[in-house]
Backbone bond lengths (Angstrom), bond angles and torsions (degrees), N, CA, C in turn:
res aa  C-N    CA-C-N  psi(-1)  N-CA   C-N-CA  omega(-1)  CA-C   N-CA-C  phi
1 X - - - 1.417 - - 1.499 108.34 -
2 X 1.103 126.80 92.81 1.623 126.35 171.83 1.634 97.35 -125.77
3 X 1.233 114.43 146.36 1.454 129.23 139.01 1.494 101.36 -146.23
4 X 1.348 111.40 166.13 1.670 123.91 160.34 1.586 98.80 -127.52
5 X 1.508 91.06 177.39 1.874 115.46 174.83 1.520 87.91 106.19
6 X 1.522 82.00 -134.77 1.331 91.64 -159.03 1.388 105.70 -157.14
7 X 1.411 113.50 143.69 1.668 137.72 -166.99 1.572 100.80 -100.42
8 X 1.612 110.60 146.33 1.550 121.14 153.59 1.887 110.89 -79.83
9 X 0.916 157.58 148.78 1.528 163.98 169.19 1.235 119.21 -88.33
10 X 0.901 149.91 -157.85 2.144 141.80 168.73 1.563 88.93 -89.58
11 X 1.295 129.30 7.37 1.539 106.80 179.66 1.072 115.82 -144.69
12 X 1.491 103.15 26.46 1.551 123.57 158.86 1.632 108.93 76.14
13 X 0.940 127.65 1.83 1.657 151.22 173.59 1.988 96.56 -64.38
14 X 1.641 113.76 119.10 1.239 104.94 162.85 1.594 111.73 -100.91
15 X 1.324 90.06 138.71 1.809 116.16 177.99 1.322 99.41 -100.89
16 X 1.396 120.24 144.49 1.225 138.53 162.11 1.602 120.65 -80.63
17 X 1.484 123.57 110.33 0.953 114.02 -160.87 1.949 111.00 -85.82
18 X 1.354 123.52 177.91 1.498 120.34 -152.75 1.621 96.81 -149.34
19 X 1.256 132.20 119.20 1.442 132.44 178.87 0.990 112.03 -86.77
20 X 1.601 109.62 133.12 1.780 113.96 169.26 1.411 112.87 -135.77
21 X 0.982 114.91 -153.06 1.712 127.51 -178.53 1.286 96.29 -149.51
22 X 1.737 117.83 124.57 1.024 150.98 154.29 1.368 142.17 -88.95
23 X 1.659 124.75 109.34 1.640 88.99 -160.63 1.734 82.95 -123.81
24 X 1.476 107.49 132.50 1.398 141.24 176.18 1.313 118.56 -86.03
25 X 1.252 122.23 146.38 1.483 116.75 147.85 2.087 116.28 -77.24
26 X 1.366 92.05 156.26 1.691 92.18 -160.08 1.921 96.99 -58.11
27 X 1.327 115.75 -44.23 1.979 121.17 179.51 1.392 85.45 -50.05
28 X 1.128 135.04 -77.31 1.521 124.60 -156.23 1.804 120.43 -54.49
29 X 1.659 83.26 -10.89 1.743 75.70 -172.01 1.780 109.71 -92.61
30 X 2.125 93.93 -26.66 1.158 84.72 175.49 1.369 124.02 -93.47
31 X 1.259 110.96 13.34 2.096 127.20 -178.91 1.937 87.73 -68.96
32 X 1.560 98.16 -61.13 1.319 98.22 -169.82 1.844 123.66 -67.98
33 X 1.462 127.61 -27.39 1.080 118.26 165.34 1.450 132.31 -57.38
34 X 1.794 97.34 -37.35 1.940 119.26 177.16 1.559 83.22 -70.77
35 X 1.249 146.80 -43.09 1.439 111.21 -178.04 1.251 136.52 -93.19
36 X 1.435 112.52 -12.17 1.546 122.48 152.85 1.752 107.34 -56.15
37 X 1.249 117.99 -56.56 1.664 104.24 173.95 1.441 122.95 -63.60
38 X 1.174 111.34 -23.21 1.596 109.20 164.51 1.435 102.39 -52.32
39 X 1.674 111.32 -71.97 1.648 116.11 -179.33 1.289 118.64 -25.52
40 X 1.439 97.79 -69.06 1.760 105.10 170.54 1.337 129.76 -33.27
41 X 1.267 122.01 -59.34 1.536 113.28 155.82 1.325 130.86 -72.26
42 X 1.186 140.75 -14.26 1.502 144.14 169.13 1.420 93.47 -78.05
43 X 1.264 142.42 -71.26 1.361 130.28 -158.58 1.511 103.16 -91.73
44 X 1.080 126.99 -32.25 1.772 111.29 -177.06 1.470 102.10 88.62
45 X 1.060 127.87 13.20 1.593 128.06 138.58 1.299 143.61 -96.80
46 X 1.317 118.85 156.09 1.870 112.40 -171.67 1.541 100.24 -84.81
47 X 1.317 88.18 102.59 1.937 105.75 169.65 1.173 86.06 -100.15
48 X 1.389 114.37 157.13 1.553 142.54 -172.43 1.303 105.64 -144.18
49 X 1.697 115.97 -175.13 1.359 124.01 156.86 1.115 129.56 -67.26
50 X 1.756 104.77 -29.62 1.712 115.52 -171.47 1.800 96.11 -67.57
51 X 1.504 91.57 -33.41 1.254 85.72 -151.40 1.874 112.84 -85.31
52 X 0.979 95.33 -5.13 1.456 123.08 -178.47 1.428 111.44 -71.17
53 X 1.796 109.52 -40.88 1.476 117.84 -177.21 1.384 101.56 -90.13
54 X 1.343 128.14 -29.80 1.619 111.57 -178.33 1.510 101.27 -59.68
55 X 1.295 127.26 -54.37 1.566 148.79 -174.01 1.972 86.79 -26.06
56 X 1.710 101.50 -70.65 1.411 112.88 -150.77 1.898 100.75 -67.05
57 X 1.470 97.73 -59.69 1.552 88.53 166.64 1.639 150.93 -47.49
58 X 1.741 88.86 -18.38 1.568 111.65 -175.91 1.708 101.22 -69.83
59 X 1.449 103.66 -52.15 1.806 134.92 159.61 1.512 114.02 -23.11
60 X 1.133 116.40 -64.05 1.363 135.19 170.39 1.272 118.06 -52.49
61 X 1.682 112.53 -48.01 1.866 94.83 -163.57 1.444 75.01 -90.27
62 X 1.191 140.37 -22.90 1.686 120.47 -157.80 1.859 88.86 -72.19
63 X 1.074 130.86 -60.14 1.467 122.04 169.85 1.425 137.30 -36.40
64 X 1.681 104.71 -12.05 1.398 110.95 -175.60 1.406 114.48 -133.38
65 X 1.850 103.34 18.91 1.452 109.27 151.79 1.702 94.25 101.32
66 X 1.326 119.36 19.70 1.667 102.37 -143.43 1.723 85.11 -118.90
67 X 1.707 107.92 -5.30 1.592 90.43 -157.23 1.759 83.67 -158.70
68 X 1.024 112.79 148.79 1.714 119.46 -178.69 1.576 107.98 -106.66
């Protein structure tokens, strides 16, 4: 999972994006690709994996107080 640059957010705000290494189980990787291509055709944007895990991680800290 790498990209750099930089992303728009739901509020049009650009973030600078940050490369890492992720290590998945193979179901989780393919839960998240079948739902980036869902995305992809319902909204008509390029959802990805990267982009799939910021989504899920963003999810997470906002659930654990970490992110508004």
């Amino acid at each position: 999972m790498s990209e750099c640059g930089h992303n728009h957010d739901s509020h049009g705000h650009e973030e600078e994006l940050k490369e890492v290494t992720v290590t998945l189980e193979e179901e989780q990787i393919e839960a998240l690709e079948e739902m980036a291509a869902e995305y992809r055709e319902k909204l008509g944007q390029a959802w990805d994996l990267s982009a799939m895990l910021r989504v899920a991680v963003g999810h997470f800290l906002t659930k654990m107080g970490k992110m508004t």
